[in-house]
C-alpha positions as a printed Julia matrix, in Angstrom:
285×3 Matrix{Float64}:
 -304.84   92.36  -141.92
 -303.54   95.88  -143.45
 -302.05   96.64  -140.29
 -299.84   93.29  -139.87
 -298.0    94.53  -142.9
 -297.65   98.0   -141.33
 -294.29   98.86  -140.17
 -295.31  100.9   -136.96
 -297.39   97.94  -135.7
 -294.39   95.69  -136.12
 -291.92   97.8   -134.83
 -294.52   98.25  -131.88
 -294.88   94.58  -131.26
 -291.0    93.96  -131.98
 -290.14   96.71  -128.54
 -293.26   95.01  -126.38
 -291.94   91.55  -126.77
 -288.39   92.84  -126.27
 -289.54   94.59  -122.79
 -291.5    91.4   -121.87
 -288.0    89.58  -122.26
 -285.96   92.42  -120.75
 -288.35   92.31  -117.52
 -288.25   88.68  -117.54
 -284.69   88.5   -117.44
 -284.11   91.14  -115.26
 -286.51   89.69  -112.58
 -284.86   86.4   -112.67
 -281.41   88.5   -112.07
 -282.73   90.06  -109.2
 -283.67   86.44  -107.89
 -280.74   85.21  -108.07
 -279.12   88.56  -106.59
 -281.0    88.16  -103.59
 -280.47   84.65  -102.99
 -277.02   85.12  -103.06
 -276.88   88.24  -100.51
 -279.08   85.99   -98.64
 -276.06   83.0    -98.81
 -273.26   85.42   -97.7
 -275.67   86.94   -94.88
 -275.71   83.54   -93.5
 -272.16   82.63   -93.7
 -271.04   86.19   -91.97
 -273.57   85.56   -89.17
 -272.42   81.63   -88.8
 -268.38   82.15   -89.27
 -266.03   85.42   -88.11
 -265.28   87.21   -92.03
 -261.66   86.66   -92.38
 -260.62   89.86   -91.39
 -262.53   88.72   -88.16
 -260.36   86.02   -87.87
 -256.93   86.7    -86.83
 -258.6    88.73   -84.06
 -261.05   86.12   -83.08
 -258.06   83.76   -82.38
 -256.28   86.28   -80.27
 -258.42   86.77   -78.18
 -259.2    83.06   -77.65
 -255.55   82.18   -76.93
 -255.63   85.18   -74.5
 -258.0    83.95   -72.74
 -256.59   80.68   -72.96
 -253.13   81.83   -71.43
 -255.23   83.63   -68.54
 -256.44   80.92   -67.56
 -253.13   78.97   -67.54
 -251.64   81.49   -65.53
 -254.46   81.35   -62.95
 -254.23   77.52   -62.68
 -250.03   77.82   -62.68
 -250.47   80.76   -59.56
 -252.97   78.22   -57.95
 -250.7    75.34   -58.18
 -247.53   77.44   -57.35
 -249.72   78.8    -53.46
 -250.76   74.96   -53.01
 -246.95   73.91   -53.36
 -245.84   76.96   -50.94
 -248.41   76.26   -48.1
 -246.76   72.66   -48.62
 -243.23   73.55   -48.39
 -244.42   75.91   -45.36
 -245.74   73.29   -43.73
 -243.09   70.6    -44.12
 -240.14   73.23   -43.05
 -242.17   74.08   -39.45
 -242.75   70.24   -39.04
 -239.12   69.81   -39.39
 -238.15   72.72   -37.16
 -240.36   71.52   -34.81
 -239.11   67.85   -34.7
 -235.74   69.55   -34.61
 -236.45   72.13   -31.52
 -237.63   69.18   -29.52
 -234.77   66.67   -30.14
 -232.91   65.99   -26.87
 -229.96   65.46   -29.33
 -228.25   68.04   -31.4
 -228.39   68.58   -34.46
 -225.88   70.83   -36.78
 -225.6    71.67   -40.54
 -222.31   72.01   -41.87
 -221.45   73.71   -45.59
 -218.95   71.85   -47.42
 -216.91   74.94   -46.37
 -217.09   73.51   -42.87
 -219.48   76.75   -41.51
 -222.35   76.15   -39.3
 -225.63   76.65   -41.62
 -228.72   75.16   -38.94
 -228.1    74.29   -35.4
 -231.09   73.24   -33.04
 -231.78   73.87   -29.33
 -230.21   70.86   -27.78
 -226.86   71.36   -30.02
 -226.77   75.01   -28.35
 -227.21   73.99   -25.04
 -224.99   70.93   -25.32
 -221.89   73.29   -26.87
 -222.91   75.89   -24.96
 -222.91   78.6    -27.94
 -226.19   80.52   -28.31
 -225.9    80.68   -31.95
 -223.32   79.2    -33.7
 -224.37   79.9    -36.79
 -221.44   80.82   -39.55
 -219.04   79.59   -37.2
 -216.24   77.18   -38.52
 -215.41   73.45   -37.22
 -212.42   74.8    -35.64
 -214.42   77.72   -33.83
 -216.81   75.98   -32.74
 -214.98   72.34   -31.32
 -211.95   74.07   -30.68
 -209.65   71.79   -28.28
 -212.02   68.96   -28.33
 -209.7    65.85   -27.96
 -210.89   62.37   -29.49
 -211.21   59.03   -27.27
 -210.4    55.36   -28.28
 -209.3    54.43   -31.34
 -209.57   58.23   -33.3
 -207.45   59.48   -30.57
 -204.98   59.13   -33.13
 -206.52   62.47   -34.86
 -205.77   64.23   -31.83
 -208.64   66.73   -32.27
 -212.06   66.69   -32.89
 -212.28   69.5    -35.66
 -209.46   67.7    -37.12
 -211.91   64.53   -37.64
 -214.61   66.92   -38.68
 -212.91   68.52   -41.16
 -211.4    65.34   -42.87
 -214.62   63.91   -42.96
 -216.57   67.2    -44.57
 -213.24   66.92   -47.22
 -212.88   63.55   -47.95
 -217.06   63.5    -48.2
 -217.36   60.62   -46.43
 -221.02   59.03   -46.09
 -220.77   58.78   -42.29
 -217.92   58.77   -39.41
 -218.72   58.2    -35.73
 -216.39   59.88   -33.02
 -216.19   60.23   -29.39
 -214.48   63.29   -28.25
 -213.86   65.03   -24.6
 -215.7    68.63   -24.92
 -214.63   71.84   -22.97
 -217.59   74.34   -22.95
 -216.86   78.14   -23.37
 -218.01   77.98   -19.66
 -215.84   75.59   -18.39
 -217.99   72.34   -18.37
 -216.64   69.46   -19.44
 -218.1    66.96   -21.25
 -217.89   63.72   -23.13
 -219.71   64.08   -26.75
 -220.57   61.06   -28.99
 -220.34   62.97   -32.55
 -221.76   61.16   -35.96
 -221.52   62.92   -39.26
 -223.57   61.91   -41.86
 -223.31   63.66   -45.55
 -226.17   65.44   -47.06
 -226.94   64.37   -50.75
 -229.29   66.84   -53.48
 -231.95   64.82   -55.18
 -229.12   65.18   -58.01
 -226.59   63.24   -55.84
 -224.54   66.76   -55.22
 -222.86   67.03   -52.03
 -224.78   69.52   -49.73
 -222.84   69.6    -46.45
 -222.81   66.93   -43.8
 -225.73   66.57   -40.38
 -223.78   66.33   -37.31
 -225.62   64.37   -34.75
 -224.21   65.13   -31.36
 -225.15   63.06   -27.79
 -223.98   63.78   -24.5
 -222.58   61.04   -23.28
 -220.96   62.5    -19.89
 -223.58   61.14   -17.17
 -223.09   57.51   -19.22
 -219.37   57.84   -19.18
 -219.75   58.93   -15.03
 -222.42   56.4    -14.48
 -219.71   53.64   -16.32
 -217.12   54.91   -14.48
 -218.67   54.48   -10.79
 -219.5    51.0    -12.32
 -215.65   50.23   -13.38
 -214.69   51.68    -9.88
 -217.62   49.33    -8.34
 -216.06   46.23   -10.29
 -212.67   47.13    -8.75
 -213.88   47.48    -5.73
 -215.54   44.76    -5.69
 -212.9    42.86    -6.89
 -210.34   43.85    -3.94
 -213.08   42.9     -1.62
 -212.97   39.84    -2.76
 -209.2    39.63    -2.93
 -209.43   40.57     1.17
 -211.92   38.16     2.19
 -210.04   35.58     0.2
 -206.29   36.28     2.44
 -208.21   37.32     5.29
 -209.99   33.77     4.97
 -207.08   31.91     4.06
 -204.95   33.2      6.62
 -207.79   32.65     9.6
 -207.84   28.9      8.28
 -204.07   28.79     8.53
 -204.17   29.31    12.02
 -207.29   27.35    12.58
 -205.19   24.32    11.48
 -202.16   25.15    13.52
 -204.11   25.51    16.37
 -206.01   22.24    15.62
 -202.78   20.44    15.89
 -200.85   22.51    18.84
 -200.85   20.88    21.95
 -198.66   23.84    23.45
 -201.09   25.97    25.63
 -199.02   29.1     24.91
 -198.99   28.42    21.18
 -202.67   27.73    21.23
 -203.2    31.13    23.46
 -201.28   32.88    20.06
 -202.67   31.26    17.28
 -206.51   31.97    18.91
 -205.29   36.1     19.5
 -203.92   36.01    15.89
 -207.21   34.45    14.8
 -209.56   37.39    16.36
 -207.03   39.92    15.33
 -207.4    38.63    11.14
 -211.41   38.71    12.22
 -210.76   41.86    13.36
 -209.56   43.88    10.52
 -211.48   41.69     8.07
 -214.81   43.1     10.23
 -213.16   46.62     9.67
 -212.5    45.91     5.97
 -215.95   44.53     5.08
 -217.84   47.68     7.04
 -215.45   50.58     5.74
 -216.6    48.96     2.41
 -220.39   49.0      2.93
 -219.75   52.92     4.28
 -218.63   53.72     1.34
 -221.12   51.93    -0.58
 -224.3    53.62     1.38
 -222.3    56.99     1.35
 -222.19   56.54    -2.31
 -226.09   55.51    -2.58
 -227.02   58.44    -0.37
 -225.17   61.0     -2.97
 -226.9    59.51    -5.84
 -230.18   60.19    -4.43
């Protein structure tokens, strides 16, 4: 047991158990070293590193705003083709309206006119023109005769922004024609209840107005017809009665003459009447 009380042997034991411990710890350091690297490998492969981060999010709200735009494009073609579509149904309803149909500004100019309003005011584009341009002389009828003009109307009613006004006015075309218009304004209202202009809805009325008027001459016609059959009648039973009663021959002779003369011209009356009638019929057709 000498060498247990030896100090080299102790010293020598004393640095062996201290490198035992020294290794022991150190490997358990290294352990726990590794497991941690390990940890953080794992969360940088599972989550973006917070410098990653900012740029990570960029790029997802780029992408993001892409595809926003591409939806807001497609949306914004879908409602064109729509609006496209809707403005040539209307101009085609419009092109093949026998009536016309006019636009007015608020300023009173001619924005949109249609076929049959050209053809009726016999303009072939009267576009930008004013109220006054465009109905010039045009005198009213009936009871807005009192406005003395047409454009007058139209312009009181496109300043006073009246919801609607119906006139009838007697039209002069630059050509000469003349014609009898039936003209209704009607205002035009934004979604925001602004005042856009007014739509002028014009008919021609002139073959009506002709076709009334041969009617009215008909009726009075017809009515003095009546008038002559009624004195022709009364005045043939006048005699009748005298003659009834005469006993002079000579008397009787006159009263039967003035009988057959009153047949006479009421023959001539009701035939000059049914010539004009069939002349009339014949023009017609």
């Amino acid at each position: 047991m000498k060498f247990l009380s030896n100090p080299l042997f102790l010293r020598a034991a004393l640095v062996l158990v201290a490198a035992a411990l020294a290794f022991i710890l150190g490997l358990r350091l290294i352990r726990r070293m590794k497991r941690s690297l390990d940890e953080e490998s794992t969360i940088d492969h599972d989550s973006p590193s917070l410098e990653q981060l900012p740029l990570h999010t960029y790029h997802a709200v780029i992408q993001q705003l892409k595809q926003q735009k591409h939806e807001l494009q497609s949306a914004q073609q879908a409602e064109r083709r729509r609006a496209k579509t809707s403005e040539n149904i209307s101009t085609a309803i419009l092109s093949n309206l026998s009536s016309g149909v006019l636009f007015f500004t608020t300023r009173g100019l001619v924005r949109q006119a249609n076929a049959a309003a050209r053809n009726i005011l016999g303009f072939a584009s009267p576009l930008g023109m004013s109220v006054a341009e465009l109905f010039r002389d045009a005198s009213l009828r009936g009871r807005d005769a009192r406005q003395q003009t047409l454009a007058a109307g139209v312009e009181s009613a496109l300043r006073e922004r009246v919801s609607s006004r119906r006139m009838e006015a007697h039209y002069l075309t630059p050509s000469g024609e003349e014609r009898i218009l039936d003209v209704t304004l009607t205002a035009v209202q934004s979604p925001t209840g602004e005042i856009l202009g007014s739509a002028c809805l014009i008919n021609d009325q002139t073959e009506l107005a002709r076709i009334r008027r041969q009617q009215e001459l008909r009726g009075e016609l017809s009515a003095e017809m009546a008038l002559e059959l009624r004195n022709s009648l009364a005045t043939i039973s006048g005699y009748a009665q005298q003659l009834a009663a005469s006993r002079d021959h000579e008397l009787a002779r006159q009263l039967a003459a003035d009988i057959a003369a009153e047949a006479a011209h009421l023959d001539h009356t009701i035939g000059g009447f049914l010539a004009a009638a069939k002349a009339k019929a014949a023009a017609e057709t």
